[in-house]
C-alpha positions as CSV (number, residue, x, y, z in Angstrom):
1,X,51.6,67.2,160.8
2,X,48.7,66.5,157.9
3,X,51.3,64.6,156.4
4,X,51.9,62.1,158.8
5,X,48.5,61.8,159.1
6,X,48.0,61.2,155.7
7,X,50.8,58.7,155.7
8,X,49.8,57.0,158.6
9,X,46.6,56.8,157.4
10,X,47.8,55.2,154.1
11,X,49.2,52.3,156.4
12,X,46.1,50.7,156.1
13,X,45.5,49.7,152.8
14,X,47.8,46.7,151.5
15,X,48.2,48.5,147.8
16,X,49.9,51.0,149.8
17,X,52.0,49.1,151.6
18,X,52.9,46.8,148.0
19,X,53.1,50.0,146.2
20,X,56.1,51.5,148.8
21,X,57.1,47.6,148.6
22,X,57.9,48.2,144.6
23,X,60.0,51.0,145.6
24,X,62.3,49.5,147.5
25,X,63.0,46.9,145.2
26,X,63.6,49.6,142.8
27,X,66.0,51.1,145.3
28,X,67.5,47.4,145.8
29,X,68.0,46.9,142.0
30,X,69.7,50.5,141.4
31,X,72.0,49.8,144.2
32,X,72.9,45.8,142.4
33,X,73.2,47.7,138.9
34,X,75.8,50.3,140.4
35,X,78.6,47.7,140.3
36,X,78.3,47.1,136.3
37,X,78.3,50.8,135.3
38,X,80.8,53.8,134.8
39,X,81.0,57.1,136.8
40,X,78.3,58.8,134.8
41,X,76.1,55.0,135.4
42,X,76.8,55.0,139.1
43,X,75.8,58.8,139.5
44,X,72.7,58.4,137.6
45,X,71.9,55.5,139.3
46,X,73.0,56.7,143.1
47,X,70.0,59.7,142.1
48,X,67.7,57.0,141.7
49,X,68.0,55.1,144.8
50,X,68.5,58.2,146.9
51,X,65.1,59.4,145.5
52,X,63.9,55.7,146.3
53,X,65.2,56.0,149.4
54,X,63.5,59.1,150.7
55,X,60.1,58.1,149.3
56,X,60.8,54.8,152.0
57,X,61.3,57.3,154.3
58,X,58.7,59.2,153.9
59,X,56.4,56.2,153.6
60,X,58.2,54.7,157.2
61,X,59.3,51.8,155.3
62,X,60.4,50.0,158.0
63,X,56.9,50.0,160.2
64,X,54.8,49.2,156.8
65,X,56.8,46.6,156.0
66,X,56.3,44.9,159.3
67,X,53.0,45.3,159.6
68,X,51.4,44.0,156.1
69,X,55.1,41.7,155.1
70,X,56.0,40.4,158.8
71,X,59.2,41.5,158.4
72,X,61.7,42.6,160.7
């Protein structure tokens, strides 16, 4: 539970919010680069946006993102 509070807390301050906001376009840019690469590319870069991907969720991307971007 300290963690959620922590995170939850962390919802307040916009470098937060533009900090989780860089990783999720680092998630977005692994995912475009995964069409260019070979086997070994695509498995080193599916490692990075699954780690990308549960910082977001730790983080609750989706209610940060709405309350300091507007975005649905």
């Amino acid at each position: 539970m300290e963690q959620e509070e922590s995170i939850k807390q962390l919802h307040n301050y916009e470098a937060f919010a533009e900090f989780v906001a860089y990783i999720y376009e680092m998630r977005e840019t692994a995912i475009r680069q995964m069409r260019d690469k070979g086997d070994s590319g695509v498995m080193q870069l599916s490692g990075e946006a699954v780690a990308c991907d549960e910082i977001l969720r730790l983080a609750n991307w989706e209610e940060l993102r709405v309350r300091h971007f507007g975005r649905n």
